[in-house]
C-alpha positions in Angstrom: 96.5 34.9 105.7 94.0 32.2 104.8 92.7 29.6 107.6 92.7 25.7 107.0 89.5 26.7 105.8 90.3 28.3 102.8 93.1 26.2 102.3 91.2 23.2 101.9 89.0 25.2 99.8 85.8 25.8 101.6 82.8 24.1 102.7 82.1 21.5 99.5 85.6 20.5 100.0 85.2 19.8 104.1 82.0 18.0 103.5 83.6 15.9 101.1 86.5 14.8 103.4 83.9 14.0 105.9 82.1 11.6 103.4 85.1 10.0 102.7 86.4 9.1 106.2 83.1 8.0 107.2 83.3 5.7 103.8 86.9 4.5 104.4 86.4 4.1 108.0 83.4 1.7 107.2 85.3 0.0 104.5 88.4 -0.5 106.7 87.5 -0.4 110.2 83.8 -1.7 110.4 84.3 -2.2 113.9 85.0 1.1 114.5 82.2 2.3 112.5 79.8 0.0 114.7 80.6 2.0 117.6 78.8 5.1 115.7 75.1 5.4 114.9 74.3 3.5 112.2 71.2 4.0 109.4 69.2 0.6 108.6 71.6 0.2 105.7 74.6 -0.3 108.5 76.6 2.8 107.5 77.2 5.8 109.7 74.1 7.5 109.9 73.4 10.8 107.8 72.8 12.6 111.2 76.4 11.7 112.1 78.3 12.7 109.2 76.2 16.2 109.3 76.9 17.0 112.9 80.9 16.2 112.5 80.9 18.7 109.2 79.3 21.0 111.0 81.8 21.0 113.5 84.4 20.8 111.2 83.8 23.3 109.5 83.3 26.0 112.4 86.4 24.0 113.8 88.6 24.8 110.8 87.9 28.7 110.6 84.7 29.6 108.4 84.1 33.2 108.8 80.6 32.8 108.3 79.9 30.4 111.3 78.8 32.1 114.2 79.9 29.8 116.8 80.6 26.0 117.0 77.7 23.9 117.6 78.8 22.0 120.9 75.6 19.8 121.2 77.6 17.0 119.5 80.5 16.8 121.9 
């Protein structure tokens, strides 16, 4: 039985979904984005959107992650 892991179909594919809420939530709820840490351009900061893939993707079931990285919660 595959995880939502593979389902989604891997890494590149998680990464990308995090891109994209990070870009639709600054397009549609700037508020909301303002309440993350922002780069000089105003947009969620690089180090953000790393950290939640990160955790998404241990979250979601990739084998190869050893453990979740709790230093973000």
């Amino acid at each position: 039985m595959n995880n939502p892991y593979d389902e989604i179909g891997g890494r590149e594919k998680v990464i990308a979904l995090v891109e994209r809420f990070y870009d639709v939530m600054e397009q549609a709820e700037p508020a909301l984005a303002a309440l993350h840490e922002l780069d000089a351009g105003g947009k969620v900061s690089r180090r953000n959107r790393d950290r939640f893939a990160s955790f998404l993707v241990g979250w979601l079931g990739d084998r190869k992650s050893t453990r979740l990285n709790s230093s973000h919660i």
